[in-house]
C-alpha positions in Angstrom: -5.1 -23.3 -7.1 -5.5 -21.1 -10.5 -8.2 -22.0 -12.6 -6.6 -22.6 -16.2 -2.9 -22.6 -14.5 -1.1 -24.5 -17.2 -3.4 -22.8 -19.9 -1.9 -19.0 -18.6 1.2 -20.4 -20.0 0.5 -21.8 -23.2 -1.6 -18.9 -24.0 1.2 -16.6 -23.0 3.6 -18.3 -25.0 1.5 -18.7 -28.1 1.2 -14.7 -27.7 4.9 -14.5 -27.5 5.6 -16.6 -30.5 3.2 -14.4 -33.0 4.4 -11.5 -31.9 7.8 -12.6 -33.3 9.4 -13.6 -29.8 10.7 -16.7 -27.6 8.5 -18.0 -24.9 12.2 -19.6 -23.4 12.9 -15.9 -22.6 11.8 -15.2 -19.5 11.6 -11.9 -20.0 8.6 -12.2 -22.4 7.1 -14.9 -20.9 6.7 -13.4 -17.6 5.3 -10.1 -19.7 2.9 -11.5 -21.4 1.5 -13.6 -18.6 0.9 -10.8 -16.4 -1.0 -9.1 -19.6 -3.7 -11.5 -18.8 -3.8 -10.9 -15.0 -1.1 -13.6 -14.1 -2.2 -13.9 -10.2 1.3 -14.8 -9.3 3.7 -13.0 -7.2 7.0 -15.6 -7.1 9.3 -15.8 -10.5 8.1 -17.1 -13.4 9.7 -20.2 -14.3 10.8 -21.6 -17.9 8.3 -22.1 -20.7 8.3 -26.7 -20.6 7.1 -27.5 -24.0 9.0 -28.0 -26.5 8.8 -26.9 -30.3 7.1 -29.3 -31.9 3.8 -29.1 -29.7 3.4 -25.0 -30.8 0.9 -26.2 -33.5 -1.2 -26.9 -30.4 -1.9 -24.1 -28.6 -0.6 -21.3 -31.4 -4.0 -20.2 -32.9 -5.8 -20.2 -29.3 -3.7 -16.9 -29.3 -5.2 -15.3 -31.9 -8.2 -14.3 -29.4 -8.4 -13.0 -26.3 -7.6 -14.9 -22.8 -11.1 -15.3 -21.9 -12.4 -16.9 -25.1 -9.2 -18.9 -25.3 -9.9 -20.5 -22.4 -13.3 -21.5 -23.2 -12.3 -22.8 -26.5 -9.7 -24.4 -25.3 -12.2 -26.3 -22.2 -14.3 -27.5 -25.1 -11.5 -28.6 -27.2 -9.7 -30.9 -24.8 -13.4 -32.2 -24.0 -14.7 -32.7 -27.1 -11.2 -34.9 -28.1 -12.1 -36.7 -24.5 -15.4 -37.3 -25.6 -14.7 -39.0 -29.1 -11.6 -40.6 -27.4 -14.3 -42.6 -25.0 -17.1 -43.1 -27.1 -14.0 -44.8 -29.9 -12.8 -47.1 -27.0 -15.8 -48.1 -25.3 -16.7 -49.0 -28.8 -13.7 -51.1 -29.4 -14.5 -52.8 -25.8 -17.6 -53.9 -26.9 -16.1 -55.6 -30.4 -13.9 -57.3 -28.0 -16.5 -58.7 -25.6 -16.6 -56.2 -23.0 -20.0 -54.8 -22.1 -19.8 -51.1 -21.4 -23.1 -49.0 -21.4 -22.7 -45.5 -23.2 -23.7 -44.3 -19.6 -21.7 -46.1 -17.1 -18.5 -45.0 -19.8 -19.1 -41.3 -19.5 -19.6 -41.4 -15.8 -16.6 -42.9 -15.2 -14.6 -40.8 -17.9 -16.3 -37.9 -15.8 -15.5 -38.7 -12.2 -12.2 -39.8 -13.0 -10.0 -37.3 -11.2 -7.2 -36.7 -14.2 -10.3 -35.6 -16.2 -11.1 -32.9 -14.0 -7.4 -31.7 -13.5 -7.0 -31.6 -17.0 -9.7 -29.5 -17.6 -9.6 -27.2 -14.8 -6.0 -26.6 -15.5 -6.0 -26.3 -19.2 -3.1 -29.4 -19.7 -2.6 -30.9 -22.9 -2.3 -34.2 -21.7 -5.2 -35.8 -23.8 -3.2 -34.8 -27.3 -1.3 -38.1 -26.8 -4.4 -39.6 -25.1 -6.2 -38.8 -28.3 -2.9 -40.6 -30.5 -3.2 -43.9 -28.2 -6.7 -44.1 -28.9 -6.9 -43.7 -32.6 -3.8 -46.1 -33.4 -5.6 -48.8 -31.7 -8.6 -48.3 -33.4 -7.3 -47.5 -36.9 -4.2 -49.8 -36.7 -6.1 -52.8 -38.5 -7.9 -51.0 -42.1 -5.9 -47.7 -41.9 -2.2 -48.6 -40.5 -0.6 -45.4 -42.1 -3.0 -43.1 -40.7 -2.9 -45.4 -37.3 0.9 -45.0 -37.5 0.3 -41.1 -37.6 -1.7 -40.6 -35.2 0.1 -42.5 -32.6 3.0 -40.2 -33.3 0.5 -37.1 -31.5 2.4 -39.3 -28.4 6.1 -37.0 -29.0 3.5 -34.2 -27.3 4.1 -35.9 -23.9 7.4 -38.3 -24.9 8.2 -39.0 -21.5 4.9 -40.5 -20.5 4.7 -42.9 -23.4 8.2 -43.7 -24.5 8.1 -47.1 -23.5 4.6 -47.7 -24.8 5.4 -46.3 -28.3 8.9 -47.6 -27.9 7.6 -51.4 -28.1 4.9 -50.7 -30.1 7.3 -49.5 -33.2 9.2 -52.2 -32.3 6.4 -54.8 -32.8 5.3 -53.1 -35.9 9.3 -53.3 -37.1 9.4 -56.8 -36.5 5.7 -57.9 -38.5 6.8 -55.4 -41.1 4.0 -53.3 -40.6 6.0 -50.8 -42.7 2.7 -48.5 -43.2 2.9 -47.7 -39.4 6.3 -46.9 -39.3 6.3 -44.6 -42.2 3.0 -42.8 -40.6 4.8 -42.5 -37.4 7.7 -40.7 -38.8 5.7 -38.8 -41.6 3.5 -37.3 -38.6 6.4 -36.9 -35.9 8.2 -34.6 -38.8 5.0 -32.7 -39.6 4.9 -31.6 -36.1 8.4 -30.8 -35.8 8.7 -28.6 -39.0 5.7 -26.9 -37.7 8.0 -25.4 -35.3 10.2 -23.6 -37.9 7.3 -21.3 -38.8 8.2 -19.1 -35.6 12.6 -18.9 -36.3 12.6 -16.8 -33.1 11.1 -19.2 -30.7 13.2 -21.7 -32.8 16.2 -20.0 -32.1 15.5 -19.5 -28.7 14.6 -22.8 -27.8 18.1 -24.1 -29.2 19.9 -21.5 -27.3 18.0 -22.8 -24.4 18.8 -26.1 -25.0 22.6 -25.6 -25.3 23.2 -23.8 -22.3 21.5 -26.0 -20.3 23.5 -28.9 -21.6 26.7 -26.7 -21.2 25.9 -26.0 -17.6 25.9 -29.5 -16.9 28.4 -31.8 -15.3 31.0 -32.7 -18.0 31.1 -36.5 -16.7 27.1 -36.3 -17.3 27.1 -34.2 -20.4 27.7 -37.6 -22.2 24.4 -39.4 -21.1 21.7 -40.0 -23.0 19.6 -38.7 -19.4 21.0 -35.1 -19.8 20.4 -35.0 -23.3 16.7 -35.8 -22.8 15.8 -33.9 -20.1 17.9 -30.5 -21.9 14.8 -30.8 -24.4 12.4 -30.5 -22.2 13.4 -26.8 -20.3 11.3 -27.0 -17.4 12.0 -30.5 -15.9 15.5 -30.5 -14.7 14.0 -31.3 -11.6 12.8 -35.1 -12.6 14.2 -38.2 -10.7 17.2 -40.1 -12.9 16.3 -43.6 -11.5 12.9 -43.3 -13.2 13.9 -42.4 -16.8 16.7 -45.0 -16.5 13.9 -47.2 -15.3 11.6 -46.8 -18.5 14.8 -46.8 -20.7 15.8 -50.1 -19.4 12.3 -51.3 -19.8 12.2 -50.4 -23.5 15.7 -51.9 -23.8 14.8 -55.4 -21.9 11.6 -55.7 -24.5 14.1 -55.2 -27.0 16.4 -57.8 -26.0 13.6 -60.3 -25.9 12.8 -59.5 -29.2 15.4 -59.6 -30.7 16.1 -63.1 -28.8 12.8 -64.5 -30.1 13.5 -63.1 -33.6 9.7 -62.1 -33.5 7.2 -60.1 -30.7 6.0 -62.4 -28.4 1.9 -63.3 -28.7 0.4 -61.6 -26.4 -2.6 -63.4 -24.7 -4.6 -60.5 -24.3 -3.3 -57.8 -26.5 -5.8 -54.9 -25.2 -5.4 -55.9 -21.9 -1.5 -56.1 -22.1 -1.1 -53.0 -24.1 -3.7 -50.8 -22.3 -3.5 -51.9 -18.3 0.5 -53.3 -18.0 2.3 -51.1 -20.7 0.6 -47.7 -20.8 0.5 -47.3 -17.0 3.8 -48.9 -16.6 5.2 -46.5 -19.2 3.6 -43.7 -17.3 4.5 -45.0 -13.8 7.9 -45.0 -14.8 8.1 -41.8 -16.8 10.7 -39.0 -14.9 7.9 -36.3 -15.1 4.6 -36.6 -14.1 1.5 -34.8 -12.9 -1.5 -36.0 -11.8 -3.4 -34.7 -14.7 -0.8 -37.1 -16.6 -2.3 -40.2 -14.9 -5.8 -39.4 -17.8 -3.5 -42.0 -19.9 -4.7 -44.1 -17.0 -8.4 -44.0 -18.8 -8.4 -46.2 -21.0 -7.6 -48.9 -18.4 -10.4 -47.7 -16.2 -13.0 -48.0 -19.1 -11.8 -51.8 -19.9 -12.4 -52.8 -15.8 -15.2 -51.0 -15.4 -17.4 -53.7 -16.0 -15.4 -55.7 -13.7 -15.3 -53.7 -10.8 -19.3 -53.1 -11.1 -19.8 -57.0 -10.8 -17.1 -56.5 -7.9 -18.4 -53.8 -6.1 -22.1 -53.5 -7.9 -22.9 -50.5 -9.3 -23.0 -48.1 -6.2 -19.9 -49.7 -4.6 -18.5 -48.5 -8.1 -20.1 -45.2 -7.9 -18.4 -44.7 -4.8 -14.9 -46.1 -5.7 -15.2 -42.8 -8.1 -16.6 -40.9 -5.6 -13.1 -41.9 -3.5 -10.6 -41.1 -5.8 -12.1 -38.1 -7.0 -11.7 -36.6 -3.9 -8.3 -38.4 -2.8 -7.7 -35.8 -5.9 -8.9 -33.1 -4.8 -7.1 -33.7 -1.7 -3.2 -33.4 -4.2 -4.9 -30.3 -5.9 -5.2 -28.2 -2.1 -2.0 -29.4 -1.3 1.0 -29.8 -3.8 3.4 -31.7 -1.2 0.8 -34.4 -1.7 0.9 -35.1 -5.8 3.7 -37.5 -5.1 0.3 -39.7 -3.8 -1.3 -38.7 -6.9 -0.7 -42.5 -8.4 -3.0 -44.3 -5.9 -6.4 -43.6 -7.4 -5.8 -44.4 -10.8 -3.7 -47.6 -9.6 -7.2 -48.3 -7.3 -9.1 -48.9 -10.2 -6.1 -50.9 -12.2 -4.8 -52.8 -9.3 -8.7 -53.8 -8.5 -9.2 -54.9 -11.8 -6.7 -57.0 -12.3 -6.0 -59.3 -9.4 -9.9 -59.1 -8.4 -11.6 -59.0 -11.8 -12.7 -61.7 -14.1 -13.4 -60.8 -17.4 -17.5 -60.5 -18.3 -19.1 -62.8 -20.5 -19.0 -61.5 -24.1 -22.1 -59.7 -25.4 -24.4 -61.3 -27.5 -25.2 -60.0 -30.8 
């Protein structure tokens, strides 16, 4: 393990990009990464983020390595901090009682947090989207709207999340959202044409691996997706046909009901059944992935401590944390990396009842 892995290659790449080059060309890639003492020997493979997330990680290059990475540590933490304290405080408007402290210990111990962190992912950009549409969807929908489109970041996670939520929003004419959505999905993309050479050589990228496809799969909408996204060619079919036919089934019903159906719970269906369900199914997945997975854990907390009490909950996180660690010293064993956030989900749900609201 490489402190700041996935960090060495977005700083390399932002490097690249202002020097006026293509972080899809391997070449340059693989130069600038052993500039800032790349430890590895085996050949470097593709740059896998796409354009529209080089707003992201660009100006960390304007310093060097080392105080990139620190910047970059408190970046992601401080958008994980003000993504918890916003949601526990939409819990507790919705009747779920969640200390300040027993939040933050459980955002803490949760394994994905630490991953995150100690690899330098992005992961908590759409994270950070999720959390501010659903607080900002009721007074500010436009604003909601674009900030739920920081989700394109990680599009494979969330594609069935967002996909049903646009469609919701199309459906009760929540126009506002819609237009924020596409207003802030097209800022992020035309950031991308600031750097024509990393433009250029993303395209290039993108049509050759189309071209060296199959012809009788060339025509899928599968191969189309995963040519945008250069470094996942290696992703299961089943699951992105999976989360595509998901979106498409909610659409059906939809459209059958002429209207989205209620939904008896709306945090609890949107933030413990859809999100994990969109990320279970995505075709490309990490463990530090699974930090979509919060959210859920923060709205069963409270359940699982009148479960488990307070140190039976303690050491639940104590158990997953190092089932984690246990994926990180072996890579053969990520492909587990869904039980512990599913421990805390699974728990919740079938064991849980939902606490008493607080009293004002």
């Amino acid at each position: 393990m490489e402190l700041f892995h996935d960090f060495h290659y977005l700083y390399a790449a932002s490097r690249v990009l202002l020097e006026g080059g293509s972080p899809y060309d391997r070449a340059l890639l693989s130069a600038a990464l052993q500039e800032i003492g790349w430890g590895h020997d085996q050949s470097i493979p593709g740059f896998p983020y796409p354009p529209w997330t080089w707003w992201i990680f660009v100006p960390f290059g304007l310093v060097g390595f080392g105080v990139a990475s620190l910047l970059w540590t408190f970046f992601a933490s401080a958008v994980l901090g003000i993504c918890v304290t916003a949601f526990r405080r939409s819990l507790i408007e919705s009747g779920y009682p969640l200390s300040p402290t027993a939040a933050m210990l459980a955002a803490t111990l949760f394994f994905p947090t630490f991953k995150l962190l100690i690899f330098g992912q992005l992961a908590f950009v759409p994270l950070l989207g999720i959390v501010a549409w659903w607080c900002l969807r009721h007074n500010r929908a436009a604003l909601a709207g674009g900030m739920l489109s920081l989700c394109i970041v990680k599009p494979h996670l969330t594609a069935l999340f967002v996909g049903v939520l646009l469609v919701r929003a199309t459906l009760n004419r929540r126009w506002p959202i819609l237009i924020g959505f596409a207003t802030g999905s097209a800022a992020q993309i035309s950031t991308a044409a600031l750097f024509p050479a990393g433009l250029n050589g993303y395209l290039t990228h993108v049509a050759q691996f189309y071209s060296d496809l199959p012809s009788l799969l060339q025509p899928t909408v599968w191969s189309l997706a995963t040519s945008l996204f250069p470094n996942a060619t290696d992703a299961p079919s089943i699951l992105a046909v999976l989360n595509g036919g998901g979106l498409l089934l909610a659409l059906a019903i939809f459209a059958r009901n002429g209207r989205p159906p209620p939904l008896k719970n709306e945090l609890e269906s949107l933030f413990t059944r859809l999100l994990p369900l969109s990320v279970i199914l995505s075709p490309y997945a990490w463990s530090h992935d699974f930090i979509l997975f919060l959210p859920a854990l923060l709205l069963y907390a409270p359940r699982l401590e009148q479960i488990f009490g307070e140190t039976g909950f303690f050491l639940m996180l104590l158990l997953q944390f190092s089932l984690g660690l246990i994926t990180i010293l072996n890579y053969k064993l990520e492909v587990f990396c869904i039980l512990y956030p599913l421990l805390f989900v699974v728990t919740g749900f079938c064991f849980g009842k939902k606490p008493n609201r607080l009293v004002s």
